[in-house]
DRENTIGU-713634 format. One record per residue (C-alpha): residue number from 1; residue in one letter; x, z, y. Coordinates in nm, 2 decimals, m for minus. Last residue first. Layout:
BEGIN
resi|resn|xx|zz|yy
NUM|A|X|Z|Y
...
# end
This chain:
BEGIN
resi|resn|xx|zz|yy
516|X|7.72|11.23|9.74
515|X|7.90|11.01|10.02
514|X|8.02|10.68|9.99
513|X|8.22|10.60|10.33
512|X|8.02|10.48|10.60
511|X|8.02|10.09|10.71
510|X|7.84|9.98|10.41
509|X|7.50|10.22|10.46
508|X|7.57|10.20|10.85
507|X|7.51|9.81|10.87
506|X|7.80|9.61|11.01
505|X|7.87|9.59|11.32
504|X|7.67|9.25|11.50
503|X|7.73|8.87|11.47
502|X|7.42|8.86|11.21
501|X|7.66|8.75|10.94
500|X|7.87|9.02|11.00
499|X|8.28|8.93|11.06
498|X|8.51|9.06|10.82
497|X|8.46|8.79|10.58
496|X|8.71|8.49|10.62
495|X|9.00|8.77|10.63
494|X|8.95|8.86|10.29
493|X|9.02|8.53|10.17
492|X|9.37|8.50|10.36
491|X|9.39|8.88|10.22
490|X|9.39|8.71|9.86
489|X|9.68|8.55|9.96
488|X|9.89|8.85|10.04
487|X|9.83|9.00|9.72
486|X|9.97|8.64|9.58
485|X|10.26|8.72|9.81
484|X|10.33|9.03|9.67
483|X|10.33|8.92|9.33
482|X|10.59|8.68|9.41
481|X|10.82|8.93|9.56
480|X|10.87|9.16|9.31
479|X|10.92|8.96|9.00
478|X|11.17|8.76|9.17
477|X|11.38|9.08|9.28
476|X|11.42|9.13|8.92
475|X|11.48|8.81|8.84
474|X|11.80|8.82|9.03
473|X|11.88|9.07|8.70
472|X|12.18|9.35|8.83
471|X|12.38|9.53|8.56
470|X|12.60|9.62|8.81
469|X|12.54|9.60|9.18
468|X|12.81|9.45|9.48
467|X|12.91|9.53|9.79
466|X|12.73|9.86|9.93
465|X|12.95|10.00|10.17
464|X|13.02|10.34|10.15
463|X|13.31|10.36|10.41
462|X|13.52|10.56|10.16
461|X|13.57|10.24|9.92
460|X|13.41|10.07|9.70
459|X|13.05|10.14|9.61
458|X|12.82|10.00|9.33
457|X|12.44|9.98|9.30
456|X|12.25|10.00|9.00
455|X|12.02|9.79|8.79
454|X|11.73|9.58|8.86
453|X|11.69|9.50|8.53
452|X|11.37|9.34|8.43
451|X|11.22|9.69|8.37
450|X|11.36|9.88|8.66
449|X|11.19|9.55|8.90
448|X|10.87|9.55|8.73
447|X|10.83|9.94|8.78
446|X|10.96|9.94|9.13
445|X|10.71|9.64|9.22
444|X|10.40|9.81|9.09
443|X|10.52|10.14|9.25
442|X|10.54|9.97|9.60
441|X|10.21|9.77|9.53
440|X|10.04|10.14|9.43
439|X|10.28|10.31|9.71
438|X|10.16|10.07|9.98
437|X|9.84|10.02|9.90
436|X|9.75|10.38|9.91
435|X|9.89|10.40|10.24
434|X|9.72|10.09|10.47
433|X|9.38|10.18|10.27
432|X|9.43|10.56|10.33
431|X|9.52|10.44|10.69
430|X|9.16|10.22|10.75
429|X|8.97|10.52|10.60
428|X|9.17|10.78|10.82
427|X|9.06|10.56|11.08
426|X|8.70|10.54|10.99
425|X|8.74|10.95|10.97
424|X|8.91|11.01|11.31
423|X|8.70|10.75|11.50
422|X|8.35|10.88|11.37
421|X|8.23|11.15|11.68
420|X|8.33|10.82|11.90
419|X|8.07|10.57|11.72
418|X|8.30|10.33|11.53
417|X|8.28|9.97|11.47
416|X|8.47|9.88|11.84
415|X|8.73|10.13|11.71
414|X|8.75|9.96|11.33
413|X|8.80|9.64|11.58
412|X|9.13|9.69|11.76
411|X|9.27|9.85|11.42
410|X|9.23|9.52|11.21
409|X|9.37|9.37|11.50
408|X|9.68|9.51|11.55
407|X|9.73|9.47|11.14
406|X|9.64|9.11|11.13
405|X|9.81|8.96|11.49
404|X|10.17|9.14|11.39
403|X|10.17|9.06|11.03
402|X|10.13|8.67|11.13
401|X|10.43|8.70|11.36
400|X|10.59|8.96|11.10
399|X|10.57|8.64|10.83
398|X|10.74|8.37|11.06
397|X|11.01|8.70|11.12
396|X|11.03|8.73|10.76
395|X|11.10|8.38|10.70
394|X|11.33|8.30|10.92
393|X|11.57|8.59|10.86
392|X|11.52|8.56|10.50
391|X|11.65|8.23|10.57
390|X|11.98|8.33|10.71
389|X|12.12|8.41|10.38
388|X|12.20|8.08|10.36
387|X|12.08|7.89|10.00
386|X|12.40|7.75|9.81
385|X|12.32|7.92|9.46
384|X|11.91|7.99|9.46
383|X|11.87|8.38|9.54
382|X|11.75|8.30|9.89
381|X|11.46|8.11|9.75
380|X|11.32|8.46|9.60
379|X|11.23|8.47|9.99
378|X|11.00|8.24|10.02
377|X|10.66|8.37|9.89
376|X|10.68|8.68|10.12
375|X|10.71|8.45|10.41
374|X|10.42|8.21|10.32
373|X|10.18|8.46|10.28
372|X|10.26|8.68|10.54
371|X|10.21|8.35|10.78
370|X|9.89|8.26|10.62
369|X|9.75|8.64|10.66
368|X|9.78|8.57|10.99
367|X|9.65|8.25|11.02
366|X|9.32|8.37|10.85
365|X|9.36|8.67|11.12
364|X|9.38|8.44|11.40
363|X|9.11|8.26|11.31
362|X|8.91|8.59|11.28
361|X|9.02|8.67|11.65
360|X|8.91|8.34|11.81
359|X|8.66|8.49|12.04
358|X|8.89|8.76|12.14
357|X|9.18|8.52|12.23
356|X|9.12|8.48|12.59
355|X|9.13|8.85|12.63
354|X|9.52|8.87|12.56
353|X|9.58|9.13|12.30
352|X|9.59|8.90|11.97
351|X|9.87|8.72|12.12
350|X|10.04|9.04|12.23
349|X|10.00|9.22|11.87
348|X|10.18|8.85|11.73
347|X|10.45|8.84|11.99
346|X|10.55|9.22|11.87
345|X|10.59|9.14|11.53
344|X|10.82|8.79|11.62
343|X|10.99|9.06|11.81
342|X|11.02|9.31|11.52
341|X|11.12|9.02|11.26
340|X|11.47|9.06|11.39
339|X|11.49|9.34|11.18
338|X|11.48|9.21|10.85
337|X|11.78|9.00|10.88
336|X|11.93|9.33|11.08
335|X|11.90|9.57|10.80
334|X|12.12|9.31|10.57
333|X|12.41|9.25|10.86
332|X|12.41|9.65|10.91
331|X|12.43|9.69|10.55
330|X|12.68|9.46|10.49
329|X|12.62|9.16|10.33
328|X|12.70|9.07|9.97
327|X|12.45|8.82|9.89
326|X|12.30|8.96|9.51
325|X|12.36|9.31|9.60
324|X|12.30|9.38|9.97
323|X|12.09|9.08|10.03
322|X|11.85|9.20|9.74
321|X|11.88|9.61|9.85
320|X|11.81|9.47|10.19
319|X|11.53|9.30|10.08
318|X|11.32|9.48|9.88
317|X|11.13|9.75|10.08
316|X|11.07|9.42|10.24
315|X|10.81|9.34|9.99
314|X|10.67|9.60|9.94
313|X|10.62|9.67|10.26
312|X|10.42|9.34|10.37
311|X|10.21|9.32|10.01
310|X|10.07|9.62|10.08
309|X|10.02|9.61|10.48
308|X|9.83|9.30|10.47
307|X|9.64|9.38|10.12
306|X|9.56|9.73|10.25
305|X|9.47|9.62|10.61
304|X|9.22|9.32|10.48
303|X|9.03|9.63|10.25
302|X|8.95|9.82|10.57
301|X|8.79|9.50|10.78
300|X|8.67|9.41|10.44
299|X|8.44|9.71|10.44
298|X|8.36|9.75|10.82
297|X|8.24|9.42|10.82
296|X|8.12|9.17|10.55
295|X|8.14|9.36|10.18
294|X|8.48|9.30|9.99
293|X|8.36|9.38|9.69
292|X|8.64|9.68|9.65
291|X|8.57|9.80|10.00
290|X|8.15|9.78|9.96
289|X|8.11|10.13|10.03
288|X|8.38|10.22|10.29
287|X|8.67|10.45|10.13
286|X|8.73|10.78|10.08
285|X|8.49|10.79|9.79
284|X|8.57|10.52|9.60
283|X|8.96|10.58|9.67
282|X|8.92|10.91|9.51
281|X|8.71|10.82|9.20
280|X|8.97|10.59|9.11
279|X|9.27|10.79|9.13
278|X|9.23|11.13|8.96
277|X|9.17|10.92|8.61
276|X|9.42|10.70|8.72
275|X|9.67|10.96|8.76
274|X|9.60|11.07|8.44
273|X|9.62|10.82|8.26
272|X|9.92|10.67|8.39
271|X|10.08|11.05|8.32
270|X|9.97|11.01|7.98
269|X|10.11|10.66|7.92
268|X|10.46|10.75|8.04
267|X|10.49|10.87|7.66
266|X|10.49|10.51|7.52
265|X|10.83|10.45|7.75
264|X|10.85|10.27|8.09
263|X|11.05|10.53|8.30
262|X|10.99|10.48|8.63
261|X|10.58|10.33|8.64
260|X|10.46|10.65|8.51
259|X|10.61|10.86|8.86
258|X|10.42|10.62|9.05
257|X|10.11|10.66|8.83
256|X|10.13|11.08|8.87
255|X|10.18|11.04|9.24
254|X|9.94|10.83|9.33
253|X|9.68|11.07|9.14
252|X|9.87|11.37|9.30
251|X|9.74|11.18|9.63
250|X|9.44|11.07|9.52
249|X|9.32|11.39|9.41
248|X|9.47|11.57|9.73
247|X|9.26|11.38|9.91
246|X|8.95|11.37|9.68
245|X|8.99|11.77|9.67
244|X|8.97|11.75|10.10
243|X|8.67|11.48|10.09
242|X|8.49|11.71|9.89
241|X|8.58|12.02|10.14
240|X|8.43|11.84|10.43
239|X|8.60|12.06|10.73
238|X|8.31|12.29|10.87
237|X|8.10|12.15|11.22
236|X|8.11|12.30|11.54
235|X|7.79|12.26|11.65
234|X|7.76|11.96|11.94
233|X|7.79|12.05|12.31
232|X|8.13|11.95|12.29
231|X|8.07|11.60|12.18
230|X|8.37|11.43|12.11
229|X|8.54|11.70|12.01
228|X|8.79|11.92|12.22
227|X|9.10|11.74|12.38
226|X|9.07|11.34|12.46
225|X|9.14|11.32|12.86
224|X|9.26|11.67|12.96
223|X|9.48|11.79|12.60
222|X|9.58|11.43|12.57
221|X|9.70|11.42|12.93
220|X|9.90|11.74|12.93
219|X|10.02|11.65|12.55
218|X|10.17|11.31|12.67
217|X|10.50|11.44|12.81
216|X|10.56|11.73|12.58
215|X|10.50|11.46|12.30
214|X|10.77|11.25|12.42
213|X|11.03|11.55|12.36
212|X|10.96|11.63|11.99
211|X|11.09|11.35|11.84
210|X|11.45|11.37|11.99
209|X|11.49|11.68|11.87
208|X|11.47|11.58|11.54
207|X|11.67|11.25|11.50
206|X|11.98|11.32|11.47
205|X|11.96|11.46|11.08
204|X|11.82|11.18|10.93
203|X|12.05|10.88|11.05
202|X|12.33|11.11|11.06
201|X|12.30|11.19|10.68
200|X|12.39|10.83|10.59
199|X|12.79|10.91|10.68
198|X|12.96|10.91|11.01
197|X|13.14|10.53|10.96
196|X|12.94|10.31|10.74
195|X|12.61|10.51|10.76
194|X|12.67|10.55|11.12
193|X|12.71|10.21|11.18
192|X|12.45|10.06|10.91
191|X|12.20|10.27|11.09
190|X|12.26|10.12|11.45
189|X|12.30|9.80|11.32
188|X|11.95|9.85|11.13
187|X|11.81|10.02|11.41
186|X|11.85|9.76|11.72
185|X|11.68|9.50|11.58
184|X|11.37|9.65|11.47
183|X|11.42|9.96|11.67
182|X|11.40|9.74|12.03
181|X|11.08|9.58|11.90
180|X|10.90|9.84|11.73
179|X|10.78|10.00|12.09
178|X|10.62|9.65|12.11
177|X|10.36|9.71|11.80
176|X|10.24|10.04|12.05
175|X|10.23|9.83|12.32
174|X|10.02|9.58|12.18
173|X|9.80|9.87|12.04
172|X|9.78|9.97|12.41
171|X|9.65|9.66|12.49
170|X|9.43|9.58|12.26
169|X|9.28|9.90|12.35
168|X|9.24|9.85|12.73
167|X|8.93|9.67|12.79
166|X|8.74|9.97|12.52
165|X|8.83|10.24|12.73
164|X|9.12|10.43|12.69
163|X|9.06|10.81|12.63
162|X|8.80|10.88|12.32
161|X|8.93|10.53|12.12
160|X|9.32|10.56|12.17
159|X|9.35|10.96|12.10
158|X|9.16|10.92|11.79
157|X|9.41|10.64|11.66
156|X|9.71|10.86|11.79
155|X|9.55|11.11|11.54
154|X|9.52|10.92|11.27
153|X|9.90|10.81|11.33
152|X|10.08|11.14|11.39
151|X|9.89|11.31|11.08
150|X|9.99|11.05|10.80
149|X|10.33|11.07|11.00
148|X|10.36|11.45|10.97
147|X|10.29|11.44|10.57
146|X|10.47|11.17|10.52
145|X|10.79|11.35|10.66
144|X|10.72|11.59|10.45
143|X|10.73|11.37|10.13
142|X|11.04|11.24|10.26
141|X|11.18|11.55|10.25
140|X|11.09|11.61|9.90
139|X|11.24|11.24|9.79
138|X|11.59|11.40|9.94
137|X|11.54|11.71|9.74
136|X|11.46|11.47|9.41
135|X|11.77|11.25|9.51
134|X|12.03|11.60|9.52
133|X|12.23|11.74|9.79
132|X|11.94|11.67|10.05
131|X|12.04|11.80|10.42
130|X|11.93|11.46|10.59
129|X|11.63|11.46|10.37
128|X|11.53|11.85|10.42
127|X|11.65|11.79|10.76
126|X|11.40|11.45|10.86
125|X|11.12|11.63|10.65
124|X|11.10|11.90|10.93
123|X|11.07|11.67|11.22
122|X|10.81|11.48|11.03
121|X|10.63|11.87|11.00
120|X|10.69|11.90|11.36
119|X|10.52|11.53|11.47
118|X|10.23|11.58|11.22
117|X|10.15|11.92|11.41
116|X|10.13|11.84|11.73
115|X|9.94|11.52|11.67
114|X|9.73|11.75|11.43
113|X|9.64|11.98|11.71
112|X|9.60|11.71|12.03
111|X|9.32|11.53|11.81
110|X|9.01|11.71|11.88
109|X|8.87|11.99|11.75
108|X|8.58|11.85|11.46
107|X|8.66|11.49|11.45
106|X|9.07|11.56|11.49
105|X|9.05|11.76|11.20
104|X|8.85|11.57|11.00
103|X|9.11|11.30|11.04
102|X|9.38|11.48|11.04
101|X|9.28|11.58|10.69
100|X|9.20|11.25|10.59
99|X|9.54|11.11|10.69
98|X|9.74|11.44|10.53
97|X|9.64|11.31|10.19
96|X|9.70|11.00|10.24
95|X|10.04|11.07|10.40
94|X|10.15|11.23|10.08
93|X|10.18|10.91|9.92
92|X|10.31|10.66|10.19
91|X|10.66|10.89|10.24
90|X|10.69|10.96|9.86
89|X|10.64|10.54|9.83
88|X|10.96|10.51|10.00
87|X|11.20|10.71|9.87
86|X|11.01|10.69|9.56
85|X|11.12|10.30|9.50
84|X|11.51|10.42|9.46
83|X|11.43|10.69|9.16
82|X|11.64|10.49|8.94
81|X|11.91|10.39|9.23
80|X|11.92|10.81|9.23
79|X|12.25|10.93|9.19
78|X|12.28|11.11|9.53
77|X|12.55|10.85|9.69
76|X|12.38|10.62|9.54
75|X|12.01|10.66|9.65
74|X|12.17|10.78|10.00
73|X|12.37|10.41|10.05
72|X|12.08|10.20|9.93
71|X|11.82|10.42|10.19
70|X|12.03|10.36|10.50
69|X|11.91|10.01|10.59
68|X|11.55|10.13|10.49
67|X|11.60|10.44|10.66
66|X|11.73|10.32|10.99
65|X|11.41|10.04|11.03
64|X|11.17|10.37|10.99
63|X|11.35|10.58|11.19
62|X|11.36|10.34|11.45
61|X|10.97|10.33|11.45
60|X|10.90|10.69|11.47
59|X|11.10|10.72|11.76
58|X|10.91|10.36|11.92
57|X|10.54|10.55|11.80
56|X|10.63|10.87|11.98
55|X|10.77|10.64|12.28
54|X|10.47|10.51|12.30
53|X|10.25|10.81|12.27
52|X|10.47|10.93|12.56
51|X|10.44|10.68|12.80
50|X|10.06|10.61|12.76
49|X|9.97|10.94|12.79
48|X|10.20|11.01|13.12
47|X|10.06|10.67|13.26
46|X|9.72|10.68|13.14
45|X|9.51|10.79|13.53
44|X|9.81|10.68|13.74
43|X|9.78|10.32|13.58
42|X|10.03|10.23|13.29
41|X|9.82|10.16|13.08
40|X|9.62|9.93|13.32
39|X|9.41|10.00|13.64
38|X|9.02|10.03|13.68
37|X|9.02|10.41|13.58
36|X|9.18|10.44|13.90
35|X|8.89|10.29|14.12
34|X|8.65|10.46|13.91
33|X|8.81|10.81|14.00
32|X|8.94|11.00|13.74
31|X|8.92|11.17|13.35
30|X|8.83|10.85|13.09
29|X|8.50|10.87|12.94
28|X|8.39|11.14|12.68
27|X|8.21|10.90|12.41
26|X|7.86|10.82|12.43
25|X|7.58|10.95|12.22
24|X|7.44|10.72|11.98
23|X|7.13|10.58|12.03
22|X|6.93|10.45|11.70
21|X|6.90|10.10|11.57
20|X|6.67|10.03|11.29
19|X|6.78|9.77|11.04
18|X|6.49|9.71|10.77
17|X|6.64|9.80|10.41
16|X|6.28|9.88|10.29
15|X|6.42|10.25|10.27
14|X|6.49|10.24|10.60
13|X|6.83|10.17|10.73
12|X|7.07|10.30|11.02
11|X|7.21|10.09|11.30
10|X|7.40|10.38|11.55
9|X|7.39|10.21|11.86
8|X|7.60|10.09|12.17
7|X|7.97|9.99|11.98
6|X|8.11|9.73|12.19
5|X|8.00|9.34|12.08
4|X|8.22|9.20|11.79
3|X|8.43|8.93|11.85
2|X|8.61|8.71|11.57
1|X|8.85|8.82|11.30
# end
């Protein structure tokens, strides 16, 4: 991704296609003197902000690494190893629904109201799963819990382009990928811990209070520096109820084909049928024109964050059950091969954050999408007789290094595309294309891995520890994987375009989602 000059006019088009560049009205600065305003994140005017949206996104963040090193234990315990890829996806699928909605929301009030409410509905998924007697209850609280993320992360991305000026937003996305560092490594031992010795529910249930006291922190500063709408003087505009029913319609849509892809029998067509039917007309309007073509700009900018994040958690949605199963390490040992990628992750964001490296940020994107590339590719190696363990290690944090320069800067530059009173729906845009490939990749790889015989899981002993599977095909995990990485390599592609020709943001007609 290389440079793009900030955001001073709105380019619209006549109908002889002749760019014409209107002034759009600038953002709500930053509250304070100029002489504080000049300091860093953590400068008397961001500090409290900064602080507690971190440690929102590091909170966040370890429950992510603890559920995926937990999440073999819970599927068994509850009888679900068939149902294992919805843990996961049920997360990514009803956050695209709660994305656009924040998103609108946060356009037309601000973005304090759905950061307060994502983070209490994620509280509120973490006890329905924690509490979860059966697989399906557990699945539900994930759901929730997707429902509060998809609505904690638009609006942190509203919050980031009204109050920190345009110098500091690498950096506080560098941050942000930092807070994963200590949660990464320090999660998955945690997790497989108390799994081992308390029990899985621990890693759910004692973690809800402790979400909710960073935002008491940052909510002052939020409320002063990026509160109301961007332009308060503005008419208060009515929530876009087409965009709401293509929401929800991808959302069941996703929902419908991930349940299809579980049991692969003739019947499972009609569900696939209709999900897709509620599918594609969704993403095509929720998305950019020119996603699917991979237009120059805006377009590929969204469609490069879907194939990076895709392929990425798919993938290592797979990998502990893999090293649990076919390599019998613990669950603390298997969380942690996958964990150390976090500081590899968090040396990418800083590369891309340093201003030196702005010209060269589609270079570093290509390389990016490399790294991913290769690591993904290599880990069916591990399955080869003799191989260590170790190099999933290796790989994935070569492949988070790339990951961690793609996905900070795909976010860096939808805000330099984006006039201010358009941050909350571009980003809802670049997180329905983060989401929905997800669960489709995720549900992709669960149906190809149940059908070559991924099997179930045994348990010996009290402890719960995951020691060997039944039934288990090492193709299985092949299947998985090597898709992925040809997803992956396609985003190398992608990553070649997301700079105009004419080295300015991309025309209004591609960069806005279809409408009518």
């Amino acid at each position: 991704m290389t440079a793009l000059e900030p955001r001073d006019a709105e380019v619209t088009t006549t109908p002889a296609e002749t760019p014409v560049t209107t002034a759009v009205p600038e953002a709500p600065g930053p509250v304070g003197t100029p002489e504080e305003t000049q300091g860093g994140i953590l400068g008397r005017t961001y500090r409290a902000m900064s602080i507690g949206t971190v440690a929102v996104v590091l909170l966040i963040a370890f429950e992510a690494t603890a559920v995926g090193t937990a999440m073999p234990v819970a599927a068994r315990e509850l009888n679900g190893i068939g149902l294992y890829a919805f843990g996961f996806s049920a997360y990514f699928t009803t956050s695209l629904f709660a994305m656009v909605l924040a998103g609108q929301w946060a356009d037309r009030d601000g973005p304090l109201r759905p950061l307060a409410t994502g983070i209490s509905a994620f509280a509120v998924g973490l006890v329905l799963s924690g509490t979860a007697t059966t697989m399906w209850t557990f699945i539900a609280g994930r759901a929730v819990q997707g429902l509060g993320g998809g609505m904690v992360i638009v609006a942190l991305y509203v919050v980031i382009g009204r109050a920190y000026p345009e110098r500091l937003r690498p950096t506080i996305m560098a941050a942000f990928a930092a807070s994963w560092v200590i949660p990464s490594i320090v999660g998955p031992l945690v997790s497989g811990a108390v799994t081992e010795n308390l029990g899985w529910r621990w890693v759910f249930n004692g973690m809800p209070l402790l979400v909710m006291l960073p935002l008491a922190l940052a909510l002052p500063a939020i409320r002063r520096m990026a509160g109301g709408p961007a332009d308060p003087t503005a008419p208060r505009t009515a929530f876009d109820s087409r965009r709401i029913r293509l929401a929800l319609g991808i959302s069941l849509g996703v929902g419908l084909l991930q349940f299809a892809a579980q049991d692969l029998v003739w019947l499972a067509l009609l569900p696939a049928a209709a999900g897709a039917a509620l599918v594609v007309p969704a993403v095509l309007g929720l998305l950019p024109r020119g996603t699917y073509r991979a237009a120059r700009g805006l377009p590929s900018v969204v469609l490069l964050r879907g194939l990076a994040a895709g392929s990425f958690v798919a993938a290592e949605s797979f990998i502990p059950l893999m090293l649990v199963t076919q390599r019998g390490l613990s669950l603390g040992l298997a969380g942690l091969s996958i964990g150390v990628g976090g500081l590899t992750w968090a040396v990418g964001s800083f590369i891309q954050s340093r201003a030196r490296m702005e010209p060269h940020r589609e270079r570093l994107m290509v390389i990016g999408m490399v790294l991913n590339t290769v690591a993904i590719a290599s880990l069916p190696l591990v399955l080869i007789d003799g191989a260590p363990a170790w190099l999933v290690a290796v790989a994935w944090g070569v492949g988070c290094l790339g990951l961690g320069m793609v996905i900070a800067s795909t976010s860096v530059l939808l805000m330099k595309l984006s006039a201010p009173e358009e941050t909350g729906a571009n980003s809802a845009a670049l997180q329905i294309s983060d989401g929905f490939s997800n669960v489709m990749l995720l549900a992709i790889g669960g149906a190809a891995f149940a059908a070559l015989g991924g099997g179930s899981i045994a348990g010996h002993g009290a402890s719960h520890t995951i020691t060997s599977a039944t039934e288990s095909n090492p193709v299985a995990f092949t299947v998985v994987f090597l898709p992925m990485a040809v997803v992956s390599l396609l985003g190398v592609w992608v990553a070649t375009r997301i700079m105009p020709r004419d080295d300015r943001p991309a025309n209004r007609r591609d960069a806005l989602p279809a409408t009518g």
